[in-house]
N, C-alpha and C positions, 0 to 999 in steps of 0.2 A: 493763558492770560496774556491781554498783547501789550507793550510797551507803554502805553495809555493809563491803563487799568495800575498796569504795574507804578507806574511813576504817582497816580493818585493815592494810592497804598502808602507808598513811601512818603509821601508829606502827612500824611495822616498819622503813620507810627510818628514820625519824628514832630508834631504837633504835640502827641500827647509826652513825648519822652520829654520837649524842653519845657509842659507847661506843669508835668510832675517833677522831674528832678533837675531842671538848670532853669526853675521861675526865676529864682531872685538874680542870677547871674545873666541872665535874658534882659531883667526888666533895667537892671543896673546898668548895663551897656547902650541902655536906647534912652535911658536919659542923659550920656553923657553925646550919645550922634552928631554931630559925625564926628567928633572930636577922635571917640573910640571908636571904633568896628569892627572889632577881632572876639571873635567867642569862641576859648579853648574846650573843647569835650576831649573827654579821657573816653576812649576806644575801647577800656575794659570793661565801662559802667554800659556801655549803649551795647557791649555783645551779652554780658549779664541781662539787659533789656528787652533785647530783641538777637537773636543770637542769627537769624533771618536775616535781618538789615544789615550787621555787622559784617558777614558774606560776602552782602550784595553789595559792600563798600568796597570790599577786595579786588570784588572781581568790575564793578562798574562805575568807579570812583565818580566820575564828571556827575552822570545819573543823582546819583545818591546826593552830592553835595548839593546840586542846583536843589534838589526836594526839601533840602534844610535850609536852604536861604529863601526858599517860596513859604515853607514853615514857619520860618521865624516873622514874614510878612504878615503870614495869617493870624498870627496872637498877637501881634502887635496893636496894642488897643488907642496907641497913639497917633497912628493910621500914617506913620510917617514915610512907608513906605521905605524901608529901611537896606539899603544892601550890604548886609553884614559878612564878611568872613568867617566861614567856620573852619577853626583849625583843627584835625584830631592828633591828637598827642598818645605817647605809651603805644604804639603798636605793637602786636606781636607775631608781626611778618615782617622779621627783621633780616631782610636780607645780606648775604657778603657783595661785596661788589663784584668782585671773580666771575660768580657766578650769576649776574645780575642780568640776565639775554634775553635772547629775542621772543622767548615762551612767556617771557613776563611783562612786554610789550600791553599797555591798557592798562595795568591792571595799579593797583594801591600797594604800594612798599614801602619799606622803613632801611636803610641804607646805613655804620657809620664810615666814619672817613676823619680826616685831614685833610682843611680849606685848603688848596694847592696855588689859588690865584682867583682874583676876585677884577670884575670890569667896572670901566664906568657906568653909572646911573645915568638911564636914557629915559624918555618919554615913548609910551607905545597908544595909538588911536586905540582908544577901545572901543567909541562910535562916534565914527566919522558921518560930518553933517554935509551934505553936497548941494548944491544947487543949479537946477535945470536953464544951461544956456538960454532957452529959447523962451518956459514962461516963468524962470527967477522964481519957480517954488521949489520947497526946502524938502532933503528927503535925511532922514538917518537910517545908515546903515551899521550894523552889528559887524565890528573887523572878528576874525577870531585865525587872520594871520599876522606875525609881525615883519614879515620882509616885504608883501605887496597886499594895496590900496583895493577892496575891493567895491568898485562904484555901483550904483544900483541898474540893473539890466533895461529899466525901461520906467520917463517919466510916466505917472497915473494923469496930468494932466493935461501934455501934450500930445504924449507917446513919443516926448525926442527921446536920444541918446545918447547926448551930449549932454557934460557934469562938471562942473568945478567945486573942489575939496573947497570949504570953507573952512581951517585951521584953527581960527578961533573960536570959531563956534564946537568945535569938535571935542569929543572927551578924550580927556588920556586917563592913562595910568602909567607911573612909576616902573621900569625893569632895568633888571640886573643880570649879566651871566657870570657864574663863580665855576668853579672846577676844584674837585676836590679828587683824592687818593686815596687805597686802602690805608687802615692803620698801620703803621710798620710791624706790632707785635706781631699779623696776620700773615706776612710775609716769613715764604719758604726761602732761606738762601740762594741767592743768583737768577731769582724773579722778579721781571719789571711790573712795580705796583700798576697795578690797574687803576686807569681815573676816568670819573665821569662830570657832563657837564650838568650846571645847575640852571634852571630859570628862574629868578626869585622877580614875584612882583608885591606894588602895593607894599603896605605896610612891614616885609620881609625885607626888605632894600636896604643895603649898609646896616647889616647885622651881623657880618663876616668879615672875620679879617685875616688872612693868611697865616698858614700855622693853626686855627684854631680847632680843636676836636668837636663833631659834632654830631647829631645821629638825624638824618634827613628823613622827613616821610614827604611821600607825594608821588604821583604819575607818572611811571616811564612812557614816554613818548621815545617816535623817531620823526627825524624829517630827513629831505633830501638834499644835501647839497648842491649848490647849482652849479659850482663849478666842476666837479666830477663826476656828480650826479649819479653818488655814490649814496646809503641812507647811514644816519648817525642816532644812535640813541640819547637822549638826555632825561631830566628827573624836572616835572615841573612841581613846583617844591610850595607841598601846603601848609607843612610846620618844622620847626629849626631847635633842634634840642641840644644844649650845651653838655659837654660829657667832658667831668672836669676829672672822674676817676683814673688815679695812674695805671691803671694795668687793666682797664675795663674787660677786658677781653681773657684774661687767664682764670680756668675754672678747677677748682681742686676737685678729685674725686676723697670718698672719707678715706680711700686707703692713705692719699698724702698726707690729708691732715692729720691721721694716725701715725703716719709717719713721721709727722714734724713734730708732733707733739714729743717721742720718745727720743727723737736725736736733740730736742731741748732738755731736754736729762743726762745729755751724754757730757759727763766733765772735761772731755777731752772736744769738745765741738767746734772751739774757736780753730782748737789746729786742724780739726777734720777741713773746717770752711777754707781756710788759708792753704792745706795742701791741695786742695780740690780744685784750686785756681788755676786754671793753664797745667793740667798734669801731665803733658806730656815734655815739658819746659824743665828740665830738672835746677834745683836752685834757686836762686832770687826769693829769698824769702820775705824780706822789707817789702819788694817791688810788689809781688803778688799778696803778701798782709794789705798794703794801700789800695790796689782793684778790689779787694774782696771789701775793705771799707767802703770805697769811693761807688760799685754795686748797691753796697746797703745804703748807702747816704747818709745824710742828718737830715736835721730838721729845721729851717728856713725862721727866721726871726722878724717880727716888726716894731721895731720901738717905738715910742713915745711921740716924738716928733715924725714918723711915719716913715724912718731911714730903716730900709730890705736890709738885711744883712742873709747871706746866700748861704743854703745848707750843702751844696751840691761843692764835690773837690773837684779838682783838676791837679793831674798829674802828668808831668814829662819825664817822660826815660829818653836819655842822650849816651848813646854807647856806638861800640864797635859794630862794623858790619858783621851778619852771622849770627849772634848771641838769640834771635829768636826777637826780635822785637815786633815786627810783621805778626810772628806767629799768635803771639800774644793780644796784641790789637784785635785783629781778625777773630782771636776766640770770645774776647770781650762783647764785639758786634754782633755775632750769635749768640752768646749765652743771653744778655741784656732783653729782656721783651720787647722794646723801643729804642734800636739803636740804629749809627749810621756809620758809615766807613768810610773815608774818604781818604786819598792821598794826591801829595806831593805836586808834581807840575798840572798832573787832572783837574786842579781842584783852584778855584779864580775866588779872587773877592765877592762877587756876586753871587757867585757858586752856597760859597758859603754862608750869607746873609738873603738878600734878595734880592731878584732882576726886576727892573722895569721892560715890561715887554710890551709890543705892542699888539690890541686885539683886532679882530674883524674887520673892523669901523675904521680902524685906524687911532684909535684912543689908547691911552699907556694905562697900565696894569701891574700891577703888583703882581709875583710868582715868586714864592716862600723857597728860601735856601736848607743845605742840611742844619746848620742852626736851629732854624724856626721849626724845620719838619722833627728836630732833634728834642722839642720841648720835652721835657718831663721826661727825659731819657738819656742815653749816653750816645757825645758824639766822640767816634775814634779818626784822629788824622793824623795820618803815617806821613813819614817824611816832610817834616814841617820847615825844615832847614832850605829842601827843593823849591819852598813857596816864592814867590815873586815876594818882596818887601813891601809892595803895597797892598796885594792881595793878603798877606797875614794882617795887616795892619786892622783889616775889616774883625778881627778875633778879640780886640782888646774890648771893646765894649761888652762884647758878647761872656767876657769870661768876667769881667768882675761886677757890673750890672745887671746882666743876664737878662738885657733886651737888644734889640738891634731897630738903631733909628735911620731912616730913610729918609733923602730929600733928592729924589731923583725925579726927573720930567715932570717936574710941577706938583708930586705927591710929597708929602711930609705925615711918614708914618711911625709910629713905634711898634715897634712886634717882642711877644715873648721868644726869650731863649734860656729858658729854664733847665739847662743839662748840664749834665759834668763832660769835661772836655779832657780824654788820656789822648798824648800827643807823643813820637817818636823824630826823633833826631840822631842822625850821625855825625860826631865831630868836624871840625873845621878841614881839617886833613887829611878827613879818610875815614883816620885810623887815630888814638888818644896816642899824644908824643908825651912819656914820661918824664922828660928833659924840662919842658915847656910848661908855662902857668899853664893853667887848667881852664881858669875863665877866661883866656884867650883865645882854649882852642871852642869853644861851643860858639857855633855861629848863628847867633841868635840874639838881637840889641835887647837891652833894659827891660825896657817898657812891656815888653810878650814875659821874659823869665819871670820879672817879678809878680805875673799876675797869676802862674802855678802857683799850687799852695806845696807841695811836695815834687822835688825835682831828682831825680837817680842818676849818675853819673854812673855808666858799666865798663870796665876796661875789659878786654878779654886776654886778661896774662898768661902767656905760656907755662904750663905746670903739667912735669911729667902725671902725679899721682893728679891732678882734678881730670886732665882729657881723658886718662885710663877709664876714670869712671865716668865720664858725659859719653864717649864712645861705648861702653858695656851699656849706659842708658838705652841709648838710642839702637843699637841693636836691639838689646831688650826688646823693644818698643813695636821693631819692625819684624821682628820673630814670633811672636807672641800675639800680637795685636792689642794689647792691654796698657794700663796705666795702675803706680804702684800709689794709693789711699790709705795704706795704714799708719799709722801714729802710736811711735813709741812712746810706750808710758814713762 
């Protein structure tokens, strides 16, 4: 069957799939035209349909969609000749990004991610109208690049060569390029998230905003660089699905849920949870009760008059060098599904909120800090005390509003930061001087302490009988290779 045959097939299925099951959703959109022009089909109903077509989507996206927008021409009894978007939604060729390469090049995928940075919104020719220097007749050409003007090879009336772009007369369309990141739960420790870039045109434009979780379908393409003339893959993006679930990504098998079911019977569970925190840390049982809370969270309130009140804690441990505070953090950022690590002089105001950058063109851009990337998760940053004073300053917003607002190169934005923030500090001295007030030694002004909700001061006091036993710990620990979980009744 040659490609002819095959594409007339395909409008023909897809004739009959939207004039049986998306009539009224067909007819509804083409009387609002051009207002609307977007018709979402769920991808499970059209492979139930035609399980054929649904394939040949996978494997020949452009094909297939152009046969549905010729489709939707052809029933249309209002003859308005309509060029509608068809978006599919629900795929279930959901790919990881990791693994998102060059064998999947052409083809229809479903991607999620974390928006990582979003551009400005440009105008792209989509038929450019030209006219022949020599007899001033009009020709339209079909662009289907967006970096070069492709003019038509030869007037029909003079046979010139010679073309001038007519701009106004020419069509656009709307685009965008966005970048987004794997989710962080997906992320193995000590791997650089993979990101890829987005094309969003038309009606997609400014429907992203950094930080936001989302699950992308659409065409991987590549093009070429021209300046290293190197090739790059990107996603040109046919539908945008918002994924507000906090742990989207974590799947039980029945053995856990069997499992959790009976350690919810165990009356000892609260200390089981609270020693299980950092067990290799012996001690600190407050500290590790507050992570083991500050993990579970609460639950986020909206009153009346529409004032957030934030379920999410933040807690500072301010102690001695040594005591394991590092250690601590560091196991928090692993255990957590969605967590970030940050420390100390590494780590900038922008770092932590969001950079204006600037993109390709030269136009400034938003690019999402661990904050934003940290939504709906925990962020850990060590050595808070190391931070520049202006650079923390960037955290105050972020901890008791838990958005971060932006007014950088001409952008005015607001971004969620929905996480709890455990933070580490070492005293003003070093070392906690017993001699000395207390709040003198934490070097950390007002405005940041008071917006933990639970603050630990650790000394780490010389005691013959405690080092005996942190020393038998930790050998313990490096003998054995184990950690001690049980709970005295």
């Amino acid at each position: 069957m040659n490609s002819t045959t095959k594409s007339q097939t395909s409008i023909a299925k897809f004739e009959e799939f939207f004039a049986t099951l998306y009539k009224d959703d067909v007819f509804s959109i083409l009387e609002k035209y051009p207002d609307e022009r977007t018709l979402n089909v769920d991808y499970t109903t059209l492979e139930i349909f035609d399980p054929d077509l649904a394939d040949l989507l996978i494997e020949k996206p452009e094909e297939v969609i152009n046969s549905a927008k010729i489709a939707i021409k052809n029933i249309d009894p209002l003859v308005k000749d309509a060029d509608l978007n068809i978006r599919f939604e629900h795929l279930s060729n959901i790919i990881p990004l990791k693994t998102l390469l060059s064998k999947y090049i052409g083809t229809f995928v479903a991607a999620d991610g974390i928006v990582r940075k979003t551009d400005e919104i440009r105008p792209r020719i989509e038929t450019g109208v030209f006219e022949c220097r020599g007899c001033m007749r009009l020709h339209e050409v079909e662009q289907t690049s967006a970096n070069h003007i492709i003019e038509p090879s030869l007037c029909s009336e003079c046979g010139g060569r010679s073309f001038r772009l007519l701009q106004e007369e020419s069509k656009y369309v709307d685009t965008q390029t966005a970048r987004m990141q794997e989710p962080l739960e997906n992320l193995s420790g000590g791997t650089e998230p993979k990101q890829m870039l987005m094309i969003l045109e038309d009606d997609l434009v400014d429907k992203l905003n950094p930080g936001d979780k989302v699950r992308i379908t659409g065409t991987l393409k590549t093009f070429r660089e021209e300046r290293s003339g190197k090739f790059k893959n990107y996603i040109y993006v046919n539908h945008i699905e918002a994924l507000e679930q906090e742990f989207e990504e974590l799947h039980l098998s029945e053995e856990d849920e069997e499992e959790i079911l009976e350690l919810s019977k165990d009356p000892h569970i609260y200390e089981k949870i609270i020693k299980s925190t950092a067990p290799s840390i012996k001690g600190y049982r407050d500290v590790k009760e507050a992570i083991a809370l500050q993990l579970f969270g609460g639950a986020s309130k909206q009153l009346e008059d529409e004032t957030k009140l934030r379920g999410d804690i933040h807690i500072l441990i301010v102690g001695d060098p040594g005591i394991g505070k590092s250690q601590i953090l560091k196991y928090v950022s692993r255990l957590a599904p969605r967590s970030i690590y940050t420390s100390g002089k590494g780590t900038t105001g922008a770092g932590l909120t969001a950079a204006a950058v600037r993109d390709e063109l030269g136009g400034w851009s938003l690019e999402a800090g661990a904050l934003v990337l940290g939504d709906q998760g925990n962020v850990c940053v060590d050595e808070l005390d190391k931070m520049r004073s202006e650079d923390r300053s960037a955290l105050h917003e972020a901890l008791e509003q838990q958005t971060v607002s932006i007014a950088k190169a001409g952008i005015m934005a607001t971004l969620n930061s929905r996480c709890s923030v455990l933070a580490a500090a070492n005293p003003k001295f070093g070392r906690f001087d017993r001699y000395k007030i207390l709040a003198e030694q934490i070097d950390l002004p007002a405005p940041i302490i008071s917006r933990f909700d639970l603050i630990f001061v650790i000394e780490d006091k010389p005691s013959r009988e405690k080092d005996s036993e942190l020393a038998e710990h930790i050998l313990k620990t490096h003998q054995f290779n184990t950690v001690d979980y049980e709970i005295e009744p």
